[in-house]
C-alpha positions, -999 to 999 in steps of 0.1 A, spaced: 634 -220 -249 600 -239 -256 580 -201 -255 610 -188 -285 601 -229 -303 563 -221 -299 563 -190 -311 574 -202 -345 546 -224 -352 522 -195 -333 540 -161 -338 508 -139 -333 508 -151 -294 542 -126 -298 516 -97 -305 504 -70 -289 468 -50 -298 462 -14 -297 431 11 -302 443 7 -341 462 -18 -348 479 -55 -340 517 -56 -338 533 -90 -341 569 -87 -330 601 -106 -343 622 -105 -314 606 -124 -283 616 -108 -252 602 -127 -222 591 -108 -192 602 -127 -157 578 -121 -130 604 -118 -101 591 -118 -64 607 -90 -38 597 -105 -9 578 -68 11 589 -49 -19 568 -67 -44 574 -77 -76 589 -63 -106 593 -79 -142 627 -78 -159 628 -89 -194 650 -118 -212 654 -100 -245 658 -117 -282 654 -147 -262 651 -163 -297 690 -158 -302 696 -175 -274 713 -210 -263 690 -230 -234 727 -217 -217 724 -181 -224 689 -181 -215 696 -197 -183 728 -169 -180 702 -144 -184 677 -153 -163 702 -156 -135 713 -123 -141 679 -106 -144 666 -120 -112 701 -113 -91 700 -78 -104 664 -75 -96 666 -90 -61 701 -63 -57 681 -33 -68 700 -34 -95 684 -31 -127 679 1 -147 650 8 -169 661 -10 -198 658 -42 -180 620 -41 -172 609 -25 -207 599 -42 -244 584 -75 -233 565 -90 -261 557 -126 -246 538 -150 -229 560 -148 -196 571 -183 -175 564 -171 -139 584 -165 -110 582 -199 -90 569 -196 -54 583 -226 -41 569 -252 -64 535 -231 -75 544 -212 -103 516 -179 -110 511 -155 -139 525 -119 -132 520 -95 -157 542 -62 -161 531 -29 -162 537 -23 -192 519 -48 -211 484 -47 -188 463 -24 -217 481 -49 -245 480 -83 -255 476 -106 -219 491 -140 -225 512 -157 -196 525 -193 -188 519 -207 -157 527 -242 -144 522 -260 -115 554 -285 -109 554 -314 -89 560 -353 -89 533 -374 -97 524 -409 -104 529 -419 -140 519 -449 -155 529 -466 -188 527 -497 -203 553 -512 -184 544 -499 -149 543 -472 -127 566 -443 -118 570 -410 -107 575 -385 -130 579 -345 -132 547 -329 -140 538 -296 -153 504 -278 -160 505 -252 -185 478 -228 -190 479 -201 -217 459 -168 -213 448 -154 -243 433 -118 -258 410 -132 -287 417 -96 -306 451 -107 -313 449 -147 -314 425 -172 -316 416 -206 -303 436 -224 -334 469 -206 -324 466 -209 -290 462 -249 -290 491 -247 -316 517 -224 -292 505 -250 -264 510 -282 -286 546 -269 -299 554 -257 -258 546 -290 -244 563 -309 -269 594 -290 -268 597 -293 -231 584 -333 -234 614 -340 -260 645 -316 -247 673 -334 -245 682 -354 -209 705 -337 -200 691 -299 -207 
């Protein structure tokens, strides 16, 4: 949900480049690197996530990575990614995975690091969920100016979600 509200303010990062042109897509269909344990990892894709409810998204991912796991996607499922992809988490390390399909074209992926850390504020200390995000960029398609604005506009969506999201 906060990669479909970033894209808005930074819809180029939904871009791919070729040899002869730069396609910036509509839809955003997020690619979900999913680990296979000995048989690898494959990349399913969350598509239109941008017509989506934080519920349907969730649906979907759940689907997507129990059909994946099952052997049970067709080709459908792991084509047409257009987006900076959240990561398959590793326990709590999260890592960028890209897909086939988008290695020649534009290279952007999220990955964050979660765990608890100290937090302090003006009334004390606490402990408090903490992310890193990192945003991977190909400068023929965006620039430094849209990339600090898709990482303002991700953070902030994720800093202000509602409580109980």
């Amino acid at each position: 949900m906060a990669s479909v509200a970033a894209m808005k303010v930074a819809p180029a990062v939904n871009g791919r480049w070729y040899d002869d042109r730069i396609d910036i897509y509509d839809d955003v269909n997020i690619g979900i690197g999913t680990a296979l344990g000995e048989k690898g990892l494959i990349v399913p894709v969350i598509h239109r996530a941008q017509s989506l409810s934080l519920l349907e998204i969730a649906k979907a991912l759940t689907d997507v990575t129990e059909r994946a796991r099952g052997g049970k996607l067709n080709q459908d499922d792991v084509r047409g990614g257009t987006s900076p992809s959240p990561t398959t988490a590793y326990r709590a390390r999260w890592l960028p995975r890209p897909s086939s399909s988008t290695s020649r074209n534009l290279r952007s992926w999220v990955s964050e690091s979660l765990r608890s850390a100290p937090w302090c504020a003006m009334t004390g200390s606490s402990s408090a969920p903490m992310a890193y995000v990192t945003l991977t960029i190909d400068h023929r398609v965006i620039d430094a100016f849209q990339t600090n604005a898709w990482l303002t506009k991700f953070v902030e969506t994720l800093e202000n979600r509602p409580s109980e999201a």
